[in-house]
NUBADREN-610448 format. One line per 10 residues: for each residue x, y, z of C-alpha. Coordinates in Angstrom, 1 decimal, decimal comma. Each point is the difference from the previous one (the first is absolute). Layout:
X:Y:Z; ...
END
This chain:
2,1:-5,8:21,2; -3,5:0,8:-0,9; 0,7:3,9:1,6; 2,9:0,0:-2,6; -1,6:-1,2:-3,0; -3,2:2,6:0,4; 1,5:2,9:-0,9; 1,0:-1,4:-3,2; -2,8:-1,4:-0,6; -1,8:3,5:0,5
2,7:1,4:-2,7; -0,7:-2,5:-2,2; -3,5:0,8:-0,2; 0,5:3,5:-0,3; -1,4:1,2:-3,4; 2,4:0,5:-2,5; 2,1:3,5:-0,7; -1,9:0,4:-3,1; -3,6:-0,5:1,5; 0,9:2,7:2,7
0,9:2,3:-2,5; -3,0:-0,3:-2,1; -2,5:0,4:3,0; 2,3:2,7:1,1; -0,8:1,7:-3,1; -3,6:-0,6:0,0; -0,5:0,5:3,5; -2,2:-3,5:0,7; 0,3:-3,3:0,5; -0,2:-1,9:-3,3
-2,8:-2,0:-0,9; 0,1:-3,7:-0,6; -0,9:0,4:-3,4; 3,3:2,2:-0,6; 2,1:-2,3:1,9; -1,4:-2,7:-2,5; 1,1:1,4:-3,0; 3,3:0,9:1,8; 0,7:-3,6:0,2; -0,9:-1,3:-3,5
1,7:2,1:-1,6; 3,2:-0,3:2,4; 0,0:-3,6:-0,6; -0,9:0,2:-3,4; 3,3:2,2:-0,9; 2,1:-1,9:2,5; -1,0:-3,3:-1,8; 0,2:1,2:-3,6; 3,5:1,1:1,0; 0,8:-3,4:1,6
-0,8:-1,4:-3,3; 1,4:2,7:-2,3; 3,6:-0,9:1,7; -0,3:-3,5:-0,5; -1,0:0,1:-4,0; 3,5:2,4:-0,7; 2,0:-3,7:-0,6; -2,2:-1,7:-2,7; 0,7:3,6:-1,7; 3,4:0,0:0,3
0,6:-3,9:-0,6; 0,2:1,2:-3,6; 2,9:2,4:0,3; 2,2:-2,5:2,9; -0,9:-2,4:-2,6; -0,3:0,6:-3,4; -0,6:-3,2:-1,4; -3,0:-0,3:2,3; -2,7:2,4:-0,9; -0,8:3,3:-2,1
-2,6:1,2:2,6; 1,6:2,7:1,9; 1,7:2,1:-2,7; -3,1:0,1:-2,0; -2,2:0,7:2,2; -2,7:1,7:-1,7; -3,7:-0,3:1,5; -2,1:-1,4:-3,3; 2,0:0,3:-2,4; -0,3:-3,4:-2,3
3,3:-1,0:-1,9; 0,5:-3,3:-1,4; 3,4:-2,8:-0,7; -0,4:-1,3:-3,0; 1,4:-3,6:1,7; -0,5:-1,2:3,4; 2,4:0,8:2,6; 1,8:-3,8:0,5; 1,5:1,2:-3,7; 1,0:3,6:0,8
3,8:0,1:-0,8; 1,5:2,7:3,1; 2,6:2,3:-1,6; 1,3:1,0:3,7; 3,2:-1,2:0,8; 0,6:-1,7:3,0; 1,6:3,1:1,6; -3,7:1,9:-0,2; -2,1:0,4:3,1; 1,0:-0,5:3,1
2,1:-2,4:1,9; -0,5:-2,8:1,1; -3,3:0,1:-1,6; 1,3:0,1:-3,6; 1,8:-3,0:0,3; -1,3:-3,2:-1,8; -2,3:-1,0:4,2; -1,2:3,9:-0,1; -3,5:-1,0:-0,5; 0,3:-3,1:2,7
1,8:2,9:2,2; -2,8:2,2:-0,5; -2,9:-2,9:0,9; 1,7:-1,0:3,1; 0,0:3,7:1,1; -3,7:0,2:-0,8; 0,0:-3,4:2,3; 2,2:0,8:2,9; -2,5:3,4:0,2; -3,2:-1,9:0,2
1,4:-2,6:2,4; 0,9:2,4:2,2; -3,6:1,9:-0,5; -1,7:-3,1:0,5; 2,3:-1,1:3,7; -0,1:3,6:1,1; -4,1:0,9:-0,7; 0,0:-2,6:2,8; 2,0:1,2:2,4; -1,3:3,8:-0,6
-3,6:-0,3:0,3; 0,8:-2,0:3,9; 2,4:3,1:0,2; -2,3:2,7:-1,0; -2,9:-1,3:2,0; 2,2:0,9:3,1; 1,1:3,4:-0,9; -1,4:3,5:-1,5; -1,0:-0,8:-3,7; 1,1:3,7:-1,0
3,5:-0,7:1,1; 0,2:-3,4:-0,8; -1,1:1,2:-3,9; 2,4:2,8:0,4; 2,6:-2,4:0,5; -0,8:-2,2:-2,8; -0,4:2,9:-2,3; 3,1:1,6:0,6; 1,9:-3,2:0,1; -1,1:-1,1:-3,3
0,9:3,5:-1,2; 3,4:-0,1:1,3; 0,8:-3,3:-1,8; -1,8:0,4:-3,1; 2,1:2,4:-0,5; 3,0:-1,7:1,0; -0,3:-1,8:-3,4; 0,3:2,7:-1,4; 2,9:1,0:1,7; 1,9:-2,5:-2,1
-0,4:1,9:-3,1; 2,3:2,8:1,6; 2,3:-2,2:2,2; 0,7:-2,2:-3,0; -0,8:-3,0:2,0; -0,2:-3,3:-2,0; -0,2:-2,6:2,7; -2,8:-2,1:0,1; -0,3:-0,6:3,6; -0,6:3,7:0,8
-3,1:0,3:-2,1; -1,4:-3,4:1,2; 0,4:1,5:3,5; -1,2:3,0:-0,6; -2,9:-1,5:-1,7; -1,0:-2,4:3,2; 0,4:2,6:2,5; -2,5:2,2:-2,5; -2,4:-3,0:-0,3; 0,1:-0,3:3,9
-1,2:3,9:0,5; -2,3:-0,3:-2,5; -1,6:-3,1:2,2; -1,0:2,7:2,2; -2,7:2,0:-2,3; -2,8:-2,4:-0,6; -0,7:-1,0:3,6; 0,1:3,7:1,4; -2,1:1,3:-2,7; -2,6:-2,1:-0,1
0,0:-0,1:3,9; -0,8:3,7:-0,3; -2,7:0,2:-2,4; -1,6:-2,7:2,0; 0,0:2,2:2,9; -1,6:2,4:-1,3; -2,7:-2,0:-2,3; -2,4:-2,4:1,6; -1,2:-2,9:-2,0; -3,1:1,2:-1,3
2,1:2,1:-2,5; 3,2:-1,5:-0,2; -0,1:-2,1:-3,1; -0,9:3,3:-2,3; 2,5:2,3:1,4; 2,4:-2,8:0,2; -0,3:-0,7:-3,2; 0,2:3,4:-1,9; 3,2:0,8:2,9; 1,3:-3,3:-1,5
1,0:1,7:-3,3; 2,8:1,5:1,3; 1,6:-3,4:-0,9; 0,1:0,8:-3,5; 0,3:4,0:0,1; 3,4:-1,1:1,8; 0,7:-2,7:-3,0; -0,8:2,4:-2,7; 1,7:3,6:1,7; 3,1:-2,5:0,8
0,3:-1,3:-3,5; 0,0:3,7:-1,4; 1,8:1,8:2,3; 3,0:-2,7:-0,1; -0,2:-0,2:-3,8; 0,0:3,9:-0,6; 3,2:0,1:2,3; 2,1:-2,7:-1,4; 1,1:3,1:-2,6; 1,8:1,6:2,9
1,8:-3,1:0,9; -2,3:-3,0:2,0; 1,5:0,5:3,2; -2,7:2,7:-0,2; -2,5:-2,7:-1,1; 0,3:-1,0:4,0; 1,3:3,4:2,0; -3,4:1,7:-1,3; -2,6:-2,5:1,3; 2,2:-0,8:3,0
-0,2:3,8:0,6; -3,8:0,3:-0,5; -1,0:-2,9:2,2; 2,2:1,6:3,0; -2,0:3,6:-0,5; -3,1:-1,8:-0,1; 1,1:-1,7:3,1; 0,4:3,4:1,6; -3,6:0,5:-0,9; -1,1:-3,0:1,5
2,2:1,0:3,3; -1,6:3,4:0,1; -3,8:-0,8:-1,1; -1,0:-3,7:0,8; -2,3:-0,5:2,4; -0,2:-3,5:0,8; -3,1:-0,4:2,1; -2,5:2,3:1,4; 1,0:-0,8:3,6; 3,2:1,1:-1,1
-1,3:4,1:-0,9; -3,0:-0,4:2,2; -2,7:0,2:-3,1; -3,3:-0,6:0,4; -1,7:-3,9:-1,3; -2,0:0,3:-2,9; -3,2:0,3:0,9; -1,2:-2,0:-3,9; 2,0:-2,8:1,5; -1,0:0,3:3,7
-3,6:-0,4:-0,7; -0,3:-1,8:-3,3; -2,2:-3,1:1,0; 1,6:-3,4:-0,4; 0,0:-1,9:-2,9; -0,9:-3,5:0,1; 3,1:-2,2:0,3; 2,5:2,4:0,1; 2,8:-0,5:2,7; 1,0:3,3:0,8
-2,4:3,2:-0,9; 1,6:2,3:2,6; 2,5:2,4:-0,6; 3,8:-1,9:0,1; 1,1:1,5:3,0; -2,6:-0,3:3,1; -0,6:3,3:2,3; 0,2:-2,1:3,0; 2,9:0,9:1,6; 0,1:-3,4:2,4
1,3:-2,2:-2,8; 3,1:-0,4:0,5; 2,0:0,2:-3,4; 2,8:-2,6:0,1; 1,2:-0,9:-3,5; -0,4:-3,5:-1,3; 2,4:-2,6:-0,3; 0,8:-1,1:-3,4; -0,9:-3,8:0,9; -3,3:1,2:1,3
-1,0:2,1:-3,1; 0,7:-2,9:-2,1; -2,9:-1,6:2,2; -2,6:2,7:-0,7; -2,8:-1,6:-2,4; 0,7:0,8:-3,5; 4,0:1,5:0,3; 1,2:-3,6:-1,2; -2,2:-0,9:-3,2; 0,1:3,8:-1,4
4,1:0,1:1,1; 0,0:-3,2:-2,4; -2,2:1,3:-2,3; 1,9:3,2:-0,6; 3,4:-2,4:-0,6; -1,9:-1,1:-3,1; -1,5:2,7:-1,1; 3,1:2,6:0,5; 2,1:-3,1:-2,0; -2,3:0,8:-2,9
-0,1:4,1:0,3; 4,1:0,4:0,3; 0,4:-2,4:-2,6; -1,7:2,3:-2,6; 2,2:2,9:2,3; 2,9:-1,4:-1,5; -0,3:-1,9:-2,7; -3,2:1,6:-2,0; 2,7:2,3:-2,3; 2,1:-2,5:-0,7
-3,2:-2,7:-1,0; -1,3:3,1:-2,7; 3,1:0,6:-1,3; 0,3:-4,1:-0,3; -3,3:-0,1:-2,1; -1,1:0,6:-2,9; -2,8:2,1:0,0; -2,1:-0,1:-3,6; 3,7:-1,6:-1,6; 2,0:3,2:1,1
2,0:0,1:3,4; -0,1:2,9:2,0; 3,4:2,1:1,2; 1,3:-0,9:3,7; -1,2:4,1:0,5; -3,5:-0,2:-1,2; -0,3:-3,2:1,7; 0,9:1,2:3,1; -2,8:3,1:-0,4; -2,7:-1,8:-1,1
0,4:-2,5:3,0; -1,0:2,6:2,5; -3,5:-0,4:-1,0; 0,2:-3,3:1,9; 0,8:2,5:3,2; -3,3:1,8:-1,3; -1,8:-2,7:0,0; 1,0:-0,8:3,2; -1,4:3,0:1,7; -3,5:0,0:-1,6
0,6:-3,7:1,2; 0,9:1,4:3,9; -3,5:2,5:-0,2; -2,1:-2,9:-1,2; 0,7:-2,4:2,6; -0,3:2,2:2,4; -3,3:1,7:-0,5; -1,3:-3,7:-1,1; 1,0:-1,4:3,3; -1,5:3,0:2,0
-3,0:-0,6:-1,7; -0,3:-3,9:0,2; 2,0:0,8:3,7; 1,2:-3,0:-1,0; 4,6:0,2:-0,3; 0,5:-3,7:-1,0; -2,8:-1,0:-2,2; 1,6:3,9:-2,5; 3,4:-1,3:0,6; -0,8:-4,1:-0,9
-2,5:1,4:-3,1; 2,8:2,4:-1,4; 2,9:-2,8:0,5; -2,2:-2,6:-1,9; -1,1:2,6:-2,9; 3,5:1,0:-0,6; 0,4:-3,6:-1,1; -1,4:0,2:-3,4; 1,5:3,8:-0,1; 3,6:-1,7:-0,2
-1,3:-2,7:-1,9; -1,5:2,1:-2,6; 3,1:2,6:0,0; 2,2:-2,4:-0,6; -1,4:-1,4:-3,1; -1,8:2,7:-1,5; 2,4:3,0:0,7; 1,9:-0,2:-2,6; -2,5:0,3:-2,8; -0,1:3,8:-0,1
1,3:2,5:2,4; -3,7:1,6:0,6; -0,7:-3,5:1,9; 3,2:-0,5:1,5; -0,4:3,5:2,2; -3,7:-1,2:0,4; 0,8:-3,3:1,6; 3,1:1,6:1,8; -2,4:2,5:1,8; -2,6:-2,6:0,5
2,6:-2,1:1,5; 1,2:2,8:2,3; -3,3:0,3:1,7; -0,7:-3,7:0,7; 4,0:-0,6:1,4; 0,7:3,3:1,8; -3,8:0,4:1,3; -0,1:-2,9:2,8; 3,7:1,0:0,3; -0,7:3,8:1,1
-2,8:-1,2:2,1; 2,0:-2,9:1,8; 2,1:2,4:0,8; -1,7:3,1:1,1; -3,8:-0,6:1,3; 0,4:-3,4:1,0; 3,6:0,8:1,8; -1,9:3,0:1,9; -3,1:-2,9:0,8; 1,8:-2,6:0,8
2,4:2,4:2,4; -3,0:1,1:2,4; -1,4:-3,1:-0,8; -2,7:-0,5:3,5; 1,9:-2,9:1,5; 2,5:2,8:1,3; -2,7:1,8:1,7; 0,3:3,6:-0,9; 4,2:-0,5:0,2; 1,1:2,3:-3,0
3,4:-0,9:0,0; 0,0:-2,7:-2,1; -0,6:1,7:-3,3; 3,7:0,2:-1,2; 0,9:-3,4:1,3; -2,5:-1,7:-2,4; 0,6:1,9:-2,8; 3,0:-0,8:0,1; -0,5:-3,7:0,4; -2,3:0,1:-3,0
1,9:1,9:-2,3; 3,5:-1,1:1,0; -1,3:-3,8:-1,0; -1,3:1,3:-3,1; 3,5:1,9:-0,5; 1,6:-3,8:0,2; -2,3:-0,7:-2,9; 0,8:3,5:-1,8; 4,0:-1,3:0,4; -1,2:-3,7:-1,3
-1,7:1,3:-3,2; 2,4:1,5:-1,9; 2,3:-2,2:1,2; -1,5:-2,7:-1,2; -0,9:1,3:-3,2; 3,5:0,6:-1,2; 0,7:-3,5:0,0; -3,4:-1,1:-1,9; -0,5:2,7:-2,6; 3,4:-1,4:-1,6
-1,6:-3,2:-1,0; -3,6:1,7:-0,6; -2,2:2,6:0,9; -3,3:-2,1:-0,2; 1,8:-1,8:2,9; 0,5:3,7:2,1; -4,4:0,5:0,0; -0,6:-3,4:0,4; 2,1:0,4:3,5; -1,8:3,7:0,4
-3,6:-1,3:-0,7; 0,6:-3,2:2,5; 1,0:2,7:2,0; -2,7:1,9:0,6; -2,0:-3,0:0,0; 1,6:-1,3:3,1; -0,7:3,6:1,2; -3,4:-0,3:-0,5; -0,4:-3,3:1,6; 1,8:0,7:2,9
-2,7:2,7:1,2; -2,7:-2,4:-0,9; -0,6:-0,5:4,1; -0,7:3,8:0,6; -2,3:0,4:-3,3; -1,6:-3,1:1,3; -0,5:1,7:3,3; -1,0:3,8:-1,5; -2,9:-2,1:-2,4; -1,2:-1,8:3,3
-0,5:3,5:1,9; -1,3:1,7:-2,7; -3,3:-3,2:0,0; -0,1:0,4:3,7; -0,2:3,6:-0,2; -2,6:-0,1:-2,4; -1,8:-2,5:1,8; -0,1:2,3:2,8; -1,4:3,1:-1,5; -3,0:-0,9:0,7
0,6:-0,3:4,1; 1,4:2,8:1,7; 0,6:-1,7:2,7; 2,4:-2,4:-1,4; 3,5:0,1:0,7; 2,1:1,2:-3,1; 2,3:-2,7:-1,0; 4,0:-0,4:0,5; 2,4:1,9:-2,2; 1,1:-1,6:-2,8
3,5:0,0:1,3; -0,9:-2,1:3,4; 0,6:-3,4:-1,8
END
């Protein structure tokens, strides 16, 4: 079998079509620097497109559904317009033939949520399955897959435009199979970037990679909204399209380990001296060639010091970040801001800040942590601080629409920065965490552990919120701010552990010959 198996295994690792052609063209071997920048911005563009495909249906909500929202047909980045009452009193002038079966109907907007759920389910069941899949296969094809997959049935929604289809059932399957290709991005792109970045760096560059969350959220939003003119079956065939050609980048370009082109360690991260408590200060992937790379069972992952309370962790914190995904437009327009209520388009605009936020949010906690070298104490600080952000958003935005923004954005940074990091650094940690002795192939299986749990959370959320927000809004942040409390508690083992090795390694400054303590994940 094994005799089999190697020449496919020597394909596999064959550097990509792309790579061959550049050194081809060059005439040398690329360095390891070049293949680094290959890779972020591969996974960058293949991520943003992930999430540019998945924001086309909160545009186009408004057009299936008229009664629902304004947003996606004016679509205008900034511009402020006001309603002179709130939107519970707007009188709709569309009859009941306008839109688009069967999401016009008097259920359209209940149609139109349990799409949104039946997606996210799926996400959440399938980012499980695709990370044990993906650690067990070549990430570039796996991604391929994934990408091309989700291209093919985004568009398919959009399909139903031109075919005249009005059947529910299609587009609730169409959006679950979607939601199940989708599953397959986070896990494979994270696994890569780990790969490729060793600890000592990671939470930076993870960090500043991690805004191609919100480039994807914001390029989605306006590239289904200036379609929708054309018809919005376009609002889905264009992004579908996009993510497959980026997938054909990906296909061509990605390298997804330096065993796999042959490139030479980084020599900054094979020699930089240890740091005192830090688990893993080696490069991800070991040169040794006599470890023997099996890929972890899902069971065991889940067994690895620190997977479970950041996998919980994240279900909190990712209940809190999607429910301002989906919801945050609607709350604005719901609010008086300075006695005057804001259009369902302007509403939607200004929201994006929250996205902004989120990615100053992302760079923070990521340099912070790099700094401290210290994942759980950023993560626990930023989930407790964002506490009193809510707090004070809630009853303070509405006084003028200078603070709203300013709370918005300062909210963004304390809900989507432990959020990005969870998710990125600690994902790539945790995955070559040292209990797996050098075994690399765990990296997708415990991302996708960690963010499929949080994904659970991201379908709860919103969910939840539908149901509250009709009886009051104070009750919606109460539930977000207990939240992230609960969050922030539920690392409180690891920040107890990360305080005690930073004393002991302080302690030992003074002795070289003492031994430097356990990482702060070994509890």
């Amino acid at each position: 079998m094994s005799s089999i198996l190697d020449p496919i295994e020597r394909n596999q690792n064959k550097p990509p079509l792309g790579i061959r052609f550049l050194e081809c063209i060059k005439r040398r071997r690329l360095s390891y620097g070049t293949h680094q920048a290959i890779v972020l911005i591969v996974t960058f563009l293949a991520y943003a497109s992930y999430h540019a495909a998945r924001k086309t249906t909160s545009i186009v909500k408004s057009t299936l559904d008229p009664k629902s929202s304004e947003m996606g047909l004016n679509f205008v980045p900034w511009r402020i317009t006001y309603s002179s009452e709130p939107v519970e009193r707007k009188r709709f002038s569309l009859k009941l033939g306008d839109g688009w079966a069967p999401f016009n109907a008097s259920d359209g907007t209940a149609l139109l949520g349990e799409l949104d759920l039946a997606f996210l389910a799926v996400y959440a069941i399938g980012m499980f399955f695709s990370g044990h899949i993906g650690d067990r296969m070549n990430l570039r094809i796996f991604l391929t897959i994934g990408m091309v997959g989700t291209g093919i049935f985004t568009s398919l929604f959009g399909v139903g435009f031109w075919a005249n289809v009005h059947n529910f059932y299609y587009y609730l399957i169409v959006q679950m199979i979607a939601g199940m290709f989708q599953s397959t991005g986070w896990p494979s792109v994270v696994a890569v970037v780990g790969n490729w970045f060793g600890k000592r760096k990671r939470g930076l560059i993870m960090g500043i990679w991690n805004a191609h969350t919100s480039v994807g959220n914001i390029s989605g939003s306006l590239i289904a909204a200036a379609m929708l003119s054309y018809g919005w079956g376009w609002s889905f065939v264009l992004p579908g399209l996009l993510i497959a050609f980026v997938g054909l980048l990906v296909f061509l370009l990605l390298p997804v380990s330096p065993e796999a082109v042959g490139a030479d360690k980084d020599e900054d991260e094979l020699n930089s001296p240890d740091k005192a408590g830090e688990g893993v200060t080696e490069p991800l992937l070991t040169p040794e060639s006599d470890v023997k790379q099996e890929a972890v069972g899902f069971i065991e992952a889940w067994k690895i010091p620190g997977v479970a309370p950041f996998a919980l962790c994240l279900f909190f914190s990712k209940l809190v970040a999607y429910t301002f995904l989906y919801w945050l437009p609607f709350y604005i327009s719901h609010t008086a801001i300075d006695g005057k209520y804001l259009s369902d388009g302007t509403s939607g605009n200004l929201s994006t800040l929250f996205d902004v936020g989120g990615v100053v949010g992302g760079i923070l906690a990521g340099h912070v942590s790099d700094r401290l070298d210290a994942r759980a104490i950023t993560a626990a600080s930023f989930m407790y601080c964002a506490i009193p952000a809510l707090f004070f958003y809630r009853s303070y935005g509405h006084l003028s629409l200078g603070l709203n923004l300013t709370l918005m954005f300062i909210t963004g940074i304390f809900v989507n920065g432990p959020y990005a990091l969870i998710t990125t650094a600690v994902s790539a940690d945790l995955g070559t965490h040292s209990s797996l002795r050098g075994n690399s192939r765990a990296l997708a299986t415990v991302t996708s552990i960690i963010d499929g749990t949080g994904s659970v959370g991201a379908a709860l959320g919103p969910l939840l919120t539908g149901y509250i927000s009709s009886k009051s809004w104070s009750a919606v942040f109460t539930m977000l701010m207990a939240a992230a409390l609960v969050a922030g508690l539920l690392l409180t083992r690891l920040v107890v552990a990360e305080v005690a090795a930073k004393i002991a390694a302080s302690r030992s400054l003074g002795s070289p010959t003492s031994r430097a303590p356990a990482a702060p994940f070994d509890v």
